[in-house]
N, C-alpha and C positions, 0 to 999 in steps of 0.2 A: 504493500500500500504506500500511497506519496503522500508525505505529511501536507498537512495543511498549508497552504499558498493564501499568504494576507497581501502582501504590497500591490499596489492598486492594479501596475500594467501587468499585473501576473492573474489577477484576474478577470484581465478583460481579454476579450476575444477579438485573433487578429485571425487575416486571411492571411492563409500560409497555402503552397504548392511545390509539393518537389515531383521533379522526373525523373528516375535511375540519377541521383543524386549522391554522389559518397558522402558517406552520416558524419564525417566531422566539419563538410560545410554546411550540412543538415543545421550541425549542432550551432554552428558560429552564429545563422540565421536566428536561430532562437535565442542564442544569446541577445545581439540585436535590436531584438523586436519585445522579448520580454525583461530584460535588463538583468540577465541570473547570470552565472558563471557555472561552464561546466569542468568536471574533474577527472578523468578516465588515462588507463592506460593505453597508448599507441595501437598495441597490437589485438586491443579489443573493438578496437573500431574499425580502421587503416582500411579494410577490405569489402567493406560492408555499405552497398549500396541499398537508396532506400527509396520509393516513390507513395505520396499521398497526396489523395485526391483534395484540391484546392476548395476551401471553404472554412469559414469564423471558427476559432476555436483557442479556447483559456490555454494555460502552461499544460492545468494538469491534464487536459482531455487530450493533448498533445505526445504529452508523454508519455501517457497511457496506450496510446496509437504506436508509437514505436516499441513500447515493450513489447507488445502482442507481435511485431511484425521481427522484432532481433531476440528477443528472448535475452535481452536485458535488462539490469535492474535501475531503478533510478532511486535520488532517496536526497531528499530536499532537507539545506541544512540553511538554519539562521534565517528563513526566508528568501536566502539570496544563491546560494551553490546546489548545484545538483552534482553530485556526484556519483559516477556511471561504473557497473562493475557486473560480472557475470555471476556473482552469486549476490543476494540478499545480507550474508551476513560481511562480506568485505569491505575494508575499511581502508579509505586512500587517502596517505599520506600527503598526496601535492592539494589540500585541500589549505593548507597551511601558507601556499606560494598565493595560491588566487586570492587571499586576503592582504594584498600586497596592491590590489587595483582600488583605486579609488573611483574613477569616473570611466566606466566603459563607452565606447563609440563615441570619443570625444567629439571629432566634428565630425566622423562619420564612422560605419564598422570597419576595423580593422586599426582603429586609434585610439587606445589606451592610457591615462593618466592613473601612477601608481603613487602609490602613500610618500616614497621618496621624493615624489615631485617629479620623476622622469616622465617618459613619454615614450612608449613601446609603441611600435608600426608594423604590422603585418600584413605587406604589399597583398599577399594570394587574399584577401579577407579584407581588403580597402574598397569600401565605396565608392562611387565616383564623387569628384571635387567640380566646381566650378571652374572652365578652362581645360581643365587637363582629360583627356583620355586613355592614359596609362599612368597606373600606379607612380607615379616617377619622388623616389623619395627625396630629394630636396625642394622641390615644388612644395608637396605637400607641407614639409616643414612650415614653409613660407603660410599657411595660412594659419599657424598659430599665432596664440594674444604675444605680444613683444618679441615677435622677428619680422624683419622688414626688407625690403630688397626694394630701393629706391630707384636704382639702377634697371631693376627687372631684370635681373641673369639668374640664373639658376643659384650659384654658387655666392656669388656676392651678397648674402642676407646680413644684415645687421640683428644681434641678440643683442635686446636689452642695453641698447646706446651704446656697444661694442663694435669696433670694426670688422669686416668677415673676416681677417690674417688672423681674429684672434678665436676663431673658430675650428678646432680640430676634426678632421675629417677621419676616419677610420676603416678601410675594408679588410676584414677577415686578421686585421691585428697589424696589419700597412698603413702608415699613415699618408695620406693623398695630398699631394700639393696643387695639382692640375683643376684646373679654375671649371674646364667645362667646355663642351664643344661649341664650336664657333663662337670661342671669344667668350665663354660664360652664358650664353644665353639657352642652350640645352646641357640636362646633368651629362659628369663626366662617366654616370655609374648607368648601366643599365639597368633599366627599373624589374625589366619583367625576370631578373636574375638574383635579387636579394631577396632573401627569406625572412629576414626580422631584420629592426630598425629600434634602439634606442638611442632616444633625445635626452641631452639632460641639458636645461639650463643656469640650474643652481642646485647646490646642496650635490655636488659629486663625489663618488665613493674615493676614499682615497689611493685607488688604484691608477685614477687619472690625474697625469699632470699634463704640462706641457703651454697650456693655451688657455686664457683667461676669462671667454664669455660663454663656450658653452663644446658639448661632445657630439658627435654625430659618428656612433657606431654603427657601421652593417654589416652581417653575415651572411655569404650567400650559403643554400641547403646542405647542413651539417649530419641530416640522415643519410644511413644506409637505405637507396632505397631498391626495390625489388620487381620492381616493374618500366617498362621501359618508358619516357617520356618523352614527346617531341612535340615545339612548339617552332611555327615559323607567320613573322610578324611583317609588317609594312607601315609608316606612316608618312606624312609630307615631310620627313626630311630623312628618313633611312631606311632600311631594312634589318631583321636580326633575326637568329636562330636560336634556340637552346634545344640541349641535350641532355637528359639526365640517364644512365648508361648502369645499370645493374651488371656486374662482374662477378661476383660470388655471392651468395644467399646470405644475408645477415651479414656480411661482414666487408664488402667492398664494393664501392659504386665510384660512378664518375659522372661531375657534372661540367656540361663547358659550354660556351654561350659566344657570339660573335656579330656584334651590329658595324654598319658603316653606311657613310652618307654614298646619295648617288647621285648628287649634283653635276657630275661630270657627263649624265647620262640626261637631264633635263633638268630643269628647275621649278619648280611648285611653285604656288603662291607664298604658300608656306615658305619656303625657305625665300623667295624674293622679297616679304616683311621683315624676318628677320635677319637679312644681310642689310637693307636696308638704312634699320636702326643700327647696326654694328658699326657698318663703313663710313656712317653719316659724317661727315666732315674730315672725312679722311681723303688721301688722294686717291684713291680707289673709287669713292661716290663721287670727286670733282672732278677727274679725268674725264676728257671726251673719249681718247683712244688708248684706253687700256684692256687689256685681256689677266680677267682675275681667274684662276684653277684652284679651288678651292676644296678639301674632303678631311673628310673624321672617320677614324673606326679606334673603337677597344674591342678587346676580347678578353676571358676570363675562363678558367678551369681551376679544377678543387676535386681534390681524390680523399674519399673517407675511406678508413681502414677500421674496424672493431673487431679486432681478436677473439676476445672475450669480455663477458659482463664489466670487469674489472679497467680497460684498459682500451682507448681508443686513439686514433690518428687524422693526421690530414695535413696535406697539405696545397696550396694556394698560388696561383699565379693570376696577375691583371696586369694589364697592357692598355693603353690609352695614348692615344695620337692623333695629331691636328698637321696637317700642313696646308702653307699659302702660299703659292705661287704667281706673283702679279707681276706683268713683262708691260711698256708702255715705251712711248718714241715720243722725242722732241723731233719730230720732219725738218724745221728750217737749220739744225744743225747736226744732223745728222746721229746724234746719238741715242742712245737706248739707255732704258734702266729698268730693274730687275729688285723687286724686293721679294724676298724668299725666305718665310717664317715656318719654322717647325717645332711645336712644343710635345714633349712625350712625359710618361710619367708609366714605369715601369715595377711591379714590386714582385715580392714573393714570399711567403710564410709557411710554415709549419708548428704544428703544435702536438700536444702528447698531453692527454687527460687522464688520471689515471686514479680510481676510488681503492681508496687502501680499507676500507670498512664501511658502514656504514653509517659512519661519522664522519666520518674524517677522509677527505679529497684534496687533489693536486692537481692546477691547471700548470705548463710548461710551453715556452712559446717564442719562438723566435721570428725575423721578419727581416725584408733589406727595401729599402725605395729608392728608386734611381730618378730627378725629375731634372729635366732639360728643357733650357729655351735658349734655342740659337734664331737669329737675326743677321739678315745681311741684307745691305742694299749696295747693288752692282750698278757702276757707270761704264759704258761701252760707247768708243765713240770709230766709228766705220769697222765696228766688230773686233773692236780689242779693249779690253779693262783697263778702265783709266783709272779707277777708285772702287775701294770697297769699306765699308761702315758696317763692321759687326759688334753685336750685341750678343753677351752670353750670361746664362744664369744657369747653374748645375747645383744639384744637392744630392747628399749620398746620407742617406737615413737608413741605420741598422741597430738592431737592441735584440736583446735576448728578455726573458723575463719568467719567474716563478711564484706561484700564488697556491698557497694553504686554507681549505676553510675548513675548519671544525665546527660542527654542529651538535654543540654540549647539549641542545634542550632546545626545544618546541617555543623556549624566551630567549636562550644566548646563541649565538653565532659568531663566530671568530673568523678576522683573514689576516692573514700576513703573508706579504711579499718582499721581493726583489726585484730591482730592473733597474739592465743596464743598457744607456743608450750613447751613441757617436753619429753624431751630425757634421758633415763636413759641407761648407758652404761656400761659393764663390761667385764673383760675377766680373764681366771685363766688357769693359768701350774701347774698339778700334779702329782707328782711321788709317787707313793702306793707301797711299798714294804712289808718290816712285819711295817713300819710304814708309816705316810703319810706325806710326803712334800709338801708343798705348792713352787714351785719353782719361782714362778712371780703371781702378781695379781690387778687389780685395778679394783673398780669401783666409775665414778662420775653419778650426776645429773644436768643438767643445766634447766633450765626454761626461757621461752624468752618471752617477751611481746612486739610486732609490729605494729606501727601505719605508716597511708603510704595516700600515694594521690598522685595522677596523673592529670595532664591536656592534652587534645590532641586538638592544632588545626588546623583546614585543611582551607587555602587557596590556590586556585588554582594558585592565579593571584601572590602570593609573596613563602612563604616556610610555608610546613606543619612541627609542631613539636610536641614531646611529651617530658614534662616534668614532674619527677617524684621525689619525698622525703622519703626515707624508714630509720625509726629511729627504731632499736631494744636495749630494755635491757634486760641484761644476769644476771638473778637475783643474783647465788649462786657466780659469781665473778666481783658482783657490778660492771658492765664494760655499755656504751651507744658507740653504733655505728650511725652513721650519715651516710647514702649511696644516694646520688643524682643519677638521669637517666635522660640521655637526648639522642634522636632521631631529628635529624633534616633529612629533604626530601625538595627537589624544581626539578621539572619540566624544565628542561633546553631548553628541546623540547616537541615534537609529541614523540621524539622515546628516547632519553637521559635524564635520571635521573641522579641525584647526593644525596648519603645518610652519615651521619654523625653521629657517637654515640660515648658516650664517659658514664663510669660511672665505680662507684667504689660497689665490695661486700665484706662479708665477712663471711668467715664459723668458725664452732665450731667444727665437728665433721671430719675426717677422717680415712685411714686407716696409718700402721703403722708396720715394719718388725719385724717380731717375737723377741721378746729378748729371746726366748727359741726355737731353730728351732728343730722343730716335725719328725718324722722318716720317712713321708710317704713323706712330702715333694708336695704336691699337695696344698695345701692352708696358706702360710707361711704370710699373713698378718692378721691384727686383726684390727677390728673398733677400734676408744679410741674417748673418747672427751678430748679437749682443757680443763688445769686448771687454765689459766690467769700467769699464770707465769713460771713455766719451757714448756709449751708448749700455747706460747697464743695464741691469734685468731689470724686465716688463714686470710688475707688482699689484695684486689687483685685491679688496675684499670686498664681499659679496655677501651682502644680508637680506633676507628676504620672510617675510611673514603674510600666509594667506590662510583662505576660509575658505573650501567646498559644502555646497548643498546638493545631496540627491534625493529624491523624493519619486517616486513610478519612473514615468517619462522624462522628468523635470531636472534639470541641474543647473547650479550656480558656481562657478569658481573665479576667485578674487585674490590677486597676491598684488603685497607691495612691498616694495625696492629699493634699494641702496648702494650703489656701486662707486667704489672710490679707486680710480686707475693711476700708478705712480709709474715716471718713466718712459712716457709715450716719445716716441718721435714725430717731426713734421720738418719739412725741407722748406726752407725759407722762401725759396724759389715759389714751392706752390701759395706762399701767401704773397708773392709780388711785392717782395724786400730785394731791389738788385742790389744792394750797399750789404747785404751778409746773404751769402750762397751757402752756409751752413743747415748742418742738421742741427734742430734743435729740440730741448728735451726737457716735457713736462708732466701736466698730469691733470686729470679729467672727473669729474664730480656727473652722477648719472641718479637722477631721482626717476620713480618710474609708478605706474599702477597700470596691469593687466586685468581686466573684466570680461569671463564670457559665461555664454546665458544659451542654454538648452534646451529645446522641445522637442519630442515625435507623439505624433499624433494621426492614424488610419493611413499606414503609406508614406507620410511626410517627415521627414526632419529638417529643422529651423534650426538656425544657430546665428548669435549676434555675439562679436566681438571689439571692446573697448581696448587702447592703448594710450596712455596717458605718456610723455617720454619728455626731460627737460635733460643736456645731455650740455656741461660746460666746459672747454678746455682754458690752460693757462700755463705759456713760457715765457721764460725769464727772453728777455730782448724783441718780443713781438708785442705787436699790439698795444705798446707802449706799456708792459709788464700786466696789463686788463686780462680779465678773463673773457671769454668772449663765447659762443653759441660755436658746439663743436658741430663738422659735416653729417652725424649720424645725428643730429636733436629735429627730430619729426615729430612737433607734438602733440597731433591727434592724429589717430588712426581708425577707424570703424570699418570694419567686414560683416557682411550678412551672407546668410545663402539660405536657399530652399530646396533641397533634394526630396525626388519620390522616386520608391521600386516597387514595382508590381512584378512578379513571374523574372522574367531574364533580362526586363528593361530597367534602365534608368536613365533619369535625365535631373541635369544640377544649374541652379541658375544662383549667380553670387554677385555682390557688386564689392568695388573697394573705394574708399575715400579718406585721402589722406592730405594734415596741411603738407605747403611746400619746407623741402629746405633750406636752409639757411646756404646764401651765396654773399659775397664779397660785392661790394656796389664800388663801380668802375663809371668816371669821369671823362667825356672828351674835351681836350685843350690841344692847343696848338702844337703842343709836346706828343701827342700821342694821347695814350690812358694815365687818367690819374688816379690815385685811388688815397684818399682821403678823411673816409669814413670810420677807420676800423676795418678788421678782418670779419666778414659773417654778419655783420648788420642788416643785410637786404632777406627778404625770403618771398621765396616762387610761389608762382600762383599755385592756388587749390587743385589736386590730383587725382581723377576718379573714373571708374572703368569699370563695366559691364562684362561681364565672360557666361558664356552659358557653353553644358557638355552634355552628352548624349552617348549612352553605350546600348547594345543588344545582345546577350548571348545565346546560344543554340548549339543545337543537334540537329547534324543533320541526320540523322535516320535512329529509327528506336534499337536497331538492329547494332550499329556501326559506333566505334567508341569516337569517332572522330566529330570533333564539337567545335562551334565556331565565334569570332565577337567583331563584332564593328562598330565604330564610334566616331562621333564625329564631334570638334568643338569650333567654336568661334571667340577668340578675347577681344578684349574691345567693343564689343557690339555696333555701336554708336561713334567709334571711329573720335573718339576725343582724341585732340592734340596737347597731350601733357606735355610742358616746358619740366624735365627733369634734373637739367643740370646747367648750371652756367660756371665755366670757368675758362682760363686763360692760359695761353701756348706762348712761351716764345722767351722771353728773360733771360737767355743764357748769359748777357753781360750787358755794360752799361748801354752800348749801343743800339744793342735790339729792341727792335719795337715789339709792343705786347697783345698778341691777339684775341679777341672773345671767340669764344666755343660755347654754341649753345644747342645742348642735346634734349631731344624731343623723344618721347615714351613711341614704344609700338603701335602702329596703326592696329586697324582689325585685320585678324590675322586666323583666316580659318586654317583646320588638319581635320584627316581623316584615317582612321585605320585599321586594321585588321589584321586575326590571328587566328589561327589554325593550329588545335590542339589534338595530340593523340598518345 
């Protein structure tokens, strides 16, 4: 028998329909739609397809319906978990981890907000979003309360009045430097290939360091799995495949995946809006006679090994690459020139997981990331090289690392690790004439040695907390960081939470504006590490206090913020100081309040999100020692959307509206530009945009396992022309004169696409 179901949406009755459905999408549905959590092991479901006929019905007449048709048990705990088992009397331990979610289907199924404050994504179980028609997980980021992407690129998001450099990117335990295809404006990661997605914004365990505003782990499928899978995809800007490859039963699979643009083969609309906005004021969109050869491809592979119960494997390779080949002619003098951009970003991991009881576990992990960006613009005059102007940025990121957890009790939990990492970083400006100038160049090494330990504990009846200690040393400038974490949670009620984080990090490596700005004008910053003295370590603390409400349907979540950044850089050059070409180095005060607000209701989910964001920077010799409106202070944001799925369709319709930001107000005089005011006094008009998306999935025959999905979106609806950026080219010394750039948001920009599963 299923105990008694009180919470409201668990008593009401939804339309539900499945067709030869595998029962853990079954299950995710119902999670979904009736707001429970369910609890089961893999191998009692995995194989188990299930079809009910479509019509109203509560949890429990639901559940009811599936026992009779799998001959399993179900058994309703706290009002909230069902947990799923082949016998009556069996008792599942992971019943303990689901009490770790605070808010399910955050903005839609397959988005998760956990007691910690993170934010778990599970691409195969994501809803459709407004604008997007694949999973693509940095997009989706983009539509939580306090991440913003002012710029629209994929990768360029700002957390919480943070720069994106200070955003760690993660796949399979490789850290990514690589912005994104075409310039950032598509993810660098293929969507349809990641299997889970945690987000942390604040309150990070202290196993991470590195980076100041926020994590963005992915792991592509770490199962064994047993059946063969093949998916092959198409949208207006690429094609992809995946393969998921069963090698021996239970114990070896392979997964491997491979997208690339095919612009060389035609051009879409799609990708014509987003080169568009990319090239805009570049010589490539002001060119009459240029010829631009433009493509992207990654590809990724991951081999799982599991021996036995005790002891698993894998390991990991991603490959990501961009090249630009633009060749153009001055006719009245006969020369040619050639700029030719290639950025890659190559890694490769392995790890060894290994349960020594049932207590007590060992993750073991190694990893190397190789990221390049090479630049060259070639001058040919009657077909011989007169000049060449290269540009280089190279990083070699490799770490090993080891993590302990002990699970004393069902309230303590223990970790402790080690990691060690070597970052080696360079970059070089060359001018090649009949001789060669070296015009700018550095390279360092830093080597980091990290030891760390966490405690978590959960009681119900007073406040859960986790407490964390991460001590890193930076061997080559003899420096010890000391960074504490702490999460506190308490249970106010049945439906009000209260969460609390406060902790300090600190980073080594960032990016940094060009002291030599390049003629193509499309990648004007460069990685550099930190040398403990004219550029020390990046220092940040991060405090944060919020309150969820869930209620049936219904949820409310609210945090407010505090972020204090010491240590920043900024090139004087980009605030249009020709009298100091220095870097200079200070530090940034970021007050904040995130607000979002939840409904579903017969089919639909609502969702509204506030951002409140006031974001100040201040160095010593600028702006007359003032503090001033840092480039990431956007201070209202609001997002809404409306999603409905009935059967295999869905369709998302979301708008955004956000103030402008703060630019620098530029004077004309007879001198040129003047600039007068302060750094960041002016601010751009209001910013707002309409996206609607549309998916259908199918089968096509009852007989045939081969199932199919199409989708179509539209951003922009209404074709607004956002003024997104204004800034200024040219300042390399007293004499030059200083250019305005002013960059304008995506027009409307349809995609369409489709995939084929079997």
């Amino acid at each position: 028998m299923l105990q008694p179901i009180l919470a409201f949406s668990q008593e009401e009755a939804f339309y539900l329909e499945f067709k030869d459905e595998n029962l853990v999408k079954v299950f995710s549905e119902i999670e979904n739609t009736y707001e429970v959590l369910f609890s089961y092991k893999d191998i009692d479901v995995d194989k188990k397809q299930i079809s009910i006929v479509g019509e109203k019905r509560t949890l429990q007449e639901i559940l009811e319906l599936i026992k009779q048709k799998t001959n399993l048990n179900f058994n309703v705990l706290s009002n909230r978990y069902v947990v799923v088992s082949k016998s009556s009397e069996e008792i599942m331990a992971s019943v303990r981890e689901l009490d770790m979610v605070v808010i399910k289907s955050y903005l839609t199924s397959g988005i998760e907000k956990n007691k910690d404050g993170s934010f778990k994504l599970v691409p195969s179980e994501l809803g459709i979003l407004p604008g997007l028609t694949e999973p693509d997980v940095l997009e989706s980021i983009q539509l939580l309360p306090g991440v913003l992407s002012p710029n629209e690129t994929a990768s360029g998001f700002f957390v919480r009045g943070g720069s994106s450099d200070q955003n760690r990117l993660i796949w399979d335990g490789i850290n990514i430097y690589h912005k994104g295809h075409l310039f950032g404006m598509i993810s660098p990661l293929n969507p349809n290939v990641a299997s889970k997605i945690n987000f942390i914004n604040k309150g990070s365990h202290s196993r991470y360091g590195e980076r100041l505003s926020s994590i963005i782990e992915i792991f592509s499928n770490g199962k064994i799995d047993n059946t063969l899978n093949v998916e092959l995809g198409a949208n207006g800007t690429n094609v992809d495949a995946l393969l998921e490859l069963p090698i021996l039963k239970d114990k070896l699979s392979l997964q491997a995946s491979v997208r690339r643009s095919y612009m060389e083969l035609f051009e879409t609309p799609t990708y014509n809006q987003l080169a568009e906005k990319v090239f805009e004021s570049t010589k490539i969109s002001e060119g009459d006679n240029g010829e631009n050869d433009f493509s992207f491809m990654d590809y990724t592979l991951r081999l799982n090994y599991k021996p036995n119960r005790s002891n698993s494997f894998y390991v990991s390779l991603i490959n990501i690459d961009n090249q630009l080949d633009y060749n153009s002619e001055e006719t009245t003098s006969n020369r040619m020139f050639n700029d030719n951009l290639v950025i890659t970003n190559s890694g490769y991991s392995a790890g060894w997981d290994i349960n020594w009881n049932d207590k007590l576990s060992q993750k073991n992990q190694a990893f190397f990331s190789d990221y390049s960006l090479n630049y060259n613009f070639i001058t040919k005059e009657n077909n011989e090289q007169v000049s060449d102007f290269e540009k280089r940025n190279t990083i070699y990121d490799s770490g090993i690392s080891t993590e302990l957890n002990y699970r004393k009790s069902d309230v303590l939990n223990y970790n402790f690790g080690y990691q060690y990492n070597l970052k080696d970083v360079a970059y070089a400006f060359i001018n090649t004439a009949d001789l060669s100038f070296v015009l700018d160049t550095e390279e360092r090494i830093i080597q980091t040695h990290s030891l760390y330990g966490n405690v978590d504990y959960k009681n119900k009846n007073s406040f859960n907390f986790s407490l964390g200690l991460r001590g890193s040393y930076y061997k080559e400038i003899d420096a010890v960081r000391l960074e504490p974490r702490l999460i506190v949670h308490k249970d106010l009620s049945d439906y009000l939470k209260l969460q609390a984080t406060t902790e300090i990090k600190n980073q080594i490596i960032n990016e940094v504006d060009e002291t030599v700005f390049s003629d193509l004008s499309l990648e004007n910053k460069v990685w550099r590490l930190i040398d403990g003295n004219d550029f020390p370590i990046l220092n940040s603390h991060h405090t944060s206090l919020g309150f969820s409400y869930t209620k049936g349907s219904f949820s409310v979540d609210t945090d407010v913020y505090y972020k204090k950044l010491k240590n920043i850089s900024a090139l004087s050059l980009g605030f249009l100081n020709p009298e100091n070409s220095e870097f200079n180095v200070g530090n940034q005060n970021v007050l904040g309040l995130d607000v979002f607000l939840k409904k579903r209701f017969n089919g639909f989910n609502t969702w509204v999100s506030y951002s409140f964001n006031r974001a100040r920077s201040k160095f010593k010799n600028l702006n007359e020692n003032k503090s001033f409106n840092s480039k990431s202070n956007v201070t209202h944001a609001v997002s809404t959307a409306v999603s409905y799925k009935k059967d295999g369709f869905q369709v998302s319709l979301g708008w955004k509206w956000q103030t402008g930001r703060p630019y620098t107000i530029a004077e004309e005089s007879d001198d040129g530009l003047d600039f007068n005011n302060g750094i960041n006094t002016g601010k751009l008009p209001v910013y707002h945009r309409l996206d609607l998306s549309s998916t259908y999935s199918f089968n096509f025959s009852k007989k045939s396992n081969l199932k199919g999905k199409v989708g179509v979106s539209l951003r922009n609806i209404y074709n607004k022309h956002n003024l997104i950026t204004k800034e200024y080219r040219g300042n390399n010394s007293l004499s030059d004169s200083v250019e305005l750039i002013e960059r304008y948001s995506i027009g409307i920009t349809p995609n369409v696409m489709f995939r084929l599963y079997w």
